[in-house]
N, C-alpha and C positions, 0 to 999 in steps of 0.2 A: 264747631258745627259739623253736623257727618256730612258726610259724602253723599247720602240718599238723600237729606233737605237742599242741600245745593242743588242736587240735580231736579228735584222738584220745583224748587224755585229757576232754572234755568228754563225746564217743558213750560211751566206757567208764562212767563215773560214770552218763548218763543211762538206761541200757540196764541196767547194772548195778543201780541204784535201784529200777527197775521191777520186774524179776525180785525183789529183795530185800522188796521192798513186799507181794509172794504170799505170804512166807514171815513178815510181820510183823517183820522186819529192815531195818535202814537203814545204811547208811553214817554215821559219827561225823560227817564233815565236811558231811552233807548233811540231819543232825536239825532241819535250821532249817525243811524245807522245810514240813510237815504242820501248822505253828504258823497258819497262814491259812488252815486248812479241806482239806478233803478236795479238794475241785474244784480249788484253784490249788497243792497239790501236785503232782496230777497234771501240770496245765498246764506246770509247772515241768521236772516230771520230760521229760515228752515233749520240751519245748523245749529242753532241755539237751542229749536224749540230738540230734533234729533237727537243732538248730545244729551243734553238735558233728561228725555225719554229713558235713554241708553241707560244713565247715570241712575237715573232713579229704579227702575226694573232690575240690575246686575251689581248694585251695591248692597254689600251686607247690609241688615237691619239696624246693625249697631256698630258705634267704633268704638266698645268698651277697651280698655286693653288689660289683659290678664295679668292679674299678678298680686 
């Protein structure tokens, strides 16, 4: 899997969490996160959706490898 769909796939989850978080809704795969307080939820949640951001905009297009 590249590196650019991971991180797309991490913005989605992280972004998505957020929004879901308004509505007192969570993603299944991301119920772990609010088990350590409200503040490192959050934490979580932004650094996911940020990484994730990061990951997706500064990652090559491709991870052919030459040869």
């Amino acid at each position: 899997m590249a590196l650019k769909s991971i991180g797309g796939y991490m913005f989605f989850f992280g972004v998505g969490s957020i929004i879901l978080s308004f509505f007192n809704m969570q993603f299944m795969l991301l119920a772990w996160i609010d088990t350590w307080g409200v503040a490192a939820g959050w934490a979580i949640r932004i650094g996911l959706a940020v990484l994730g951001g990061a990951m997706w905009m500064f990652a090559p297009a491709s991870d052919t490898a030459e040869g």
